[in-house]
Phi, psi and omega in degrees: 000134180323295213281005210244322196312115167285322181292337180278292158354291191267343178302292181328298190290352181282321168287337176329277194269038182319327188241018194256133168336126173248328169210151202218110178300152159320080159102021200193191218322107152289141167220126190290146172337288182293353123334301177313301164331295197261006141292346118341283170317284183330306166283319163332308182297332147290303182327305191294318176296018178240005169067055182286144174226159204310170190056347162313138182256165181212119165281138187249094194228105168190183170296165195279165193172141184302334173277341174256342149304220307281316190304316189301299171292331167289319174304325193265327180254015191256347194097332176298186197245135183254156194230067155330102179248144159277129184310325199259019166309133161309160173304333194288300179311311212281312188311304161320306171316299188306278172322294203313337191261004191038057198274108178288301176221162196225136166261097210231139150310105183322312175311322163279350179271344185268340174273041162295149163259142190258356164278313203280000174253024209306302157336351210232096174310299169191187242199125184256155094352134179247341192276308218215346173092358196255164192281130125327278162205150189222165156257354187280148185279316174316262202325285202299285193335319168276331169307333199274333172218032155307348201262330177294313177297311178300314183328305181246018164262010181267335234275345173262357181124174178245090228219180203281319191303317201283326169288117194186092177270168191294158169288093177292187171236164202258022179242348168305132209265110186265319195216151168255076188278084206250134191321134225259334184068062176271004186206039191153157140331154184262152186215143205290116205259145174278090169259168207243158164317293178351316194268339161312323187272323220248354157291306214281316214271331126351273168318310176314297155311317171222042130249073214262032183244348158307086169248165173311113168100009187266165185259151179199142170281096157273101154245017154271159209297114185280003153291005183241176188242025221233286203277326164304283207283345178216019134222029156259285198285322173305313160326278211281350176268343167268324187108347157329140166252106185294067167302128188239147183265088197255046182215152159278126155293163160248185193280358168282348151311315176259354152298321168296321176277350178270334173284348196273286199292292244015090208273168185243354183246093201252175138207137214205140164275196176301298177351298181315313184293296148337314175292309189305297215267304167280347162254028193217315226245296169306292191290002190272309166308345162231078107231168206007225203316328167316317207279304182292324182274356188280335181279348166258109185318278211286353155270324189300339179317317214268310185308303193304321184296327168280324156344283185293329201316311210289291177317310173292351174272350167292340181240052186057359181123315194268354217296130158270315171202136166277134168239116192293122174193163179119319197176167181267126167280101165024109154315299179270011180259310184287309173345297227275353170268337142348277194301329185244022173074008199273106213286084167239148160250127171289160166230157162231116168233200162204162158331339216246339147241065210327045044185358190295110179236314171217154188195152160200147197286142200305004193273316203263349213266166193263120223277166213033022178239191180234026182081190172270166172290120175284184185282165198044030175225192182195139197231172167186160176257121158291078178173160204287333180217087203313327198261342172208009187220102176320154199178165187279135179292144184228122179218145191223152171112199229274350173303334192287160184276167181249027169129175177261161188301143181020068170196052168331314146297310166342277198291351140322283163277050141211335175266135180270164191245001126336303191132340204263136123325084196272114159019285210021038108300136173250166160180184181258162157222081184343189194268340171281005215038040172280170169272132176231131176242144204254305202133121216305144156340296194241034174262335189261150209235111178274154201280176179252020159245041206038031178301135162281115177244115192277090150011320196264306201296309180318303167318335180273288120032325200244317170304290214302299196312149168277344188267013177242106211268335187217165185185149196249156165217135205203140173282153176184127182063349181121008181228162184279114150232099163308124219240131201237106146263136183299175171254114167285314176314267226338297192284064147249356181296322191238027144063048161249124193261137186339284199323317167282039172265313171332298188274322155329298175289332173282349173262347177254017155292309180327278202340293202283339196285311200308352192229028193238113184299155184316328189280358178237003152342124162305094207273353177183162173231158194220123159236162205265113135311312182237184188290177149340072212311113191256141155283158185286059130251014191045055175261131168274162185241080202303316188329308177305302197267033176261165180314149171076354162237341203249128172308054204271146189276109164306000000 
């Protein structure tokens, strides 16, 4: 059905907004709606000398950048399948994928293709620039032959223009397998999730809907990583389906970088993991609020008003001015970093999805949303707890509808355990969901840790709690023996700020565990601490990847 059509979306909005920007790389190229178009079209003519034909995959590995969207929408409206990899992926990791995906041709940031082992790819027909759009290498004789005199071919198939009629993409199905997306792997190896056009649709259109404060010509940052599908679906696709113009970030910045593009763009849409958020507000905010005057009018009711208020003023202006709302996702945000943005009113919402429905399962506009929990179940899905009484006795998140994916790729048993022959989906999220449906998330399946009276004891909490310290920048809560033990990377600023010299952190974090045990029910009390030489091993969403780090796995310093 047309209207159901992910590909019709975007077609439509490109005639829209023909002569409106549509993406502007950092600091380099803008390229207009109608642009967009005939750098599409332009590939199609590769594709056809490469002899692609629909459902062939073609990987996508490089920074976010106006050329790996361009890469993206030419695999999806040419009929092929896109195999989204994160740059930050290893070489080991990106190589596998490619095999593993029957991947024909890669669209790659060159500095990454060249450290590739070119043995470990025997699939791989041939090979685009992501840096420049140009063919790299083929085995097709067709494809070079035409690489060799594209600029002449385009030159006279352009020569009267390019125009919104000369555009006219295929009709998907809404069961039709659009993009192959593998899993960043914080609790396993990664596995390729199978999204259908349907979950494409029915993610943009969502967004379409209930974010209306969103218009055609308004401006949005991407800076999460568009190979994930959290930063794909809701400042790609949803952008390019409104006529938004899309800066892209094709670096992690720093943060004095991203206060300049955000004071620059002024996005009225921020999407952000936690981390971003957390840092702003406990290194920018918390100390600023216990010194002078501040320290003293926040304890006087009819002043503190007035303090909160300069606060949130100061805070929307780190995000240029314009923000209507920020949206949190990706991981659980700080109980006390969410209080104090509560208390002062700061238009933020968690959302929850996973890759696995690309990515959207709850969301509520910050108005509506309920503080710790992650919002409601959005349209067309459905959720439910695997447990007798769903609103106080934690259970596995179960979710069904048109967001879900259609199993993982050449992995059967994978998609065997979490799709039900129902229809329901399992999770390894636990949580509640209320009598309003909200989502309350608890912690993973297989992150949790039973007491030695058999109590559930959630990781994350212990963890939110251990975060809450300033001298502590990361942190693990890990089973060992039948006990809690917390595994610590220090803040080195911080204590070396408050004159604790390295040889003293051992006895330092143990007196501030006593602290931290006093606000812990007894069964979860912290039984020793291990500290870290380096940070955490991360997925690029910056998830640690607890897996490393179990007994008996985890690099822990004796």
């Amino acid at each position: 059905m047309i209207d159901q059509s992910f590909l019709h979306l975007i077609e439509q909005s490109i005639r829209i907004h023909w002569d409106l920007p549509a993406m502007t790389d950092f600091q380099g190229k803008t390229f207009y709606y109608k642009d967009f178009a005939r750098e599409m079209d332009k590939i199609h003519h590769y594709f056809k000398a490469a002899n692609v034909h629909r459902g062939d995959k073609i990987a996508i590995v490089g920074r976010n950048s106006a050329h790996w969207a361009i890469a993206f929408f030419s695999t999806l409206s040419y009929g092929a399948v896109a195999v989204s990899i994160l740059h930050e992926f290893n070489k080991e990791s990106i190589q596998y994928i490619i095999d593993h995906s029957d991947s024909k041709i890669i669209f790659a940031d060159e500095a990454i293709y060249n450290e590739l082992d070119k043995n470990a790819l025997p699939k791989v027909e041939s090979v685009f620039s992501l840096d420049n759009l140009s063919l790299l290498h083929s085995v097709s004789k067709d494809l070079q032959t035409f690489a060799g005199s594209a600029e002449s071919f385009f030159e006279e198939n352009y020569k009267n223009g390019f125009f919104v009629n000369d555009i006219a993409f295929r009709h998907d199905r809404s069961e039709e397998l659009a993009v192959i997306n593998y899993t960043s792997g914080t609790t396993s190896s990664p596995k390729g999730v199978m999204l259908p056009y349907r979950s494409l649709w029915s993610n943009t259109k969502f967004a379409n809907e209930q974010l209306p404060f969103i218009h055609s010509g308004d401006d949005i940052v991407c800076m999460l990583p568009m190979a994930h599908t959290y930063g794909l679906a809701f400042e790609v696709l949803n952008s390019i389906s409104m006529g938004v113009h899309i800066h892209f970030l094709g670096k992690t910045p720093s943060p004095q970088v991203l206060v300049k593009t955000f004071a620059e763009i002024k996005p009225k849409l921020v999407l952000a993991v936690p981390l971003i958020i957390e840092k702003i507000v406990t290194k920018n905010v918390f100390p600023k609020l216990e010194q002078g005057a501040a320290k003293t009018l926040k304890k006087i009711p009819l002043l503190n008003a007035i303090v909160y208020r300069k606060v949130r003023k100061s805070l929307i202006e780190v995000f240029g001015g314009n923000l209507v709302e920020v949206v949190i996702g990706g991981a659980a945000l700080n109980a006390d970093v969410e209080k104090f943005l509560r208390k002062i009113k700061f238009p933020y919402t968690v959302g929850y999805g996973m890759t696995e429905c690309g990515p959207l399962v709850s969301y509520s506009y910050w108005t509506k949303f309920k503080e710790r929990s992650c919002g409601q179940i959005v349209d067309r899905m459905q959720a439910k707890i695997d447990s007798e009484d769903p609103e106080n006795i934690v259970g596995e998140i179960r979710v069904k509808g048109t967001n879900v994916m259609l199993g993982y790729y050449k992995n059967q048993e994978a998609t065997d355990e979490v799709l039900q022959k129902d229809g329901w989906m399992k999770t390894g999220d636990l949580g509640l969901i209320d009598k309003d449906h909200f989502i309350f998330i608890k912690g993973r399946n297989k992150n949790l840790i039973l007491g030695a009276s058999g109590q559930n004891i959630y990781p994350e909490e212990v963890e939110d709690k251990l975060n809450n310290s300033p001298y502590i920048a990361e942190s693990l809560a890990i089973e060992e023996n039948g006990k809690i033990t917390a595994l610590i990377f220090p803040d080195a600023d911080a204590l070396k700020a408050d004159g604790i010299a390295p040889e003293n952190y051992q006895s330092f974090f143990e007196e501030t565990i006593k602290e931290i045990n006093s606000q812990l029910p007894s069964y979860s009390k912290i039984s020793a601490v291990v500290l870290q030489d380096e940070e955490f091993e991360k997925t690029p969403k910056r998830s640690i990847r607890r897996f490393k780090y179990q007994p008996g796995s985890h690099p822990i310093n004796e």
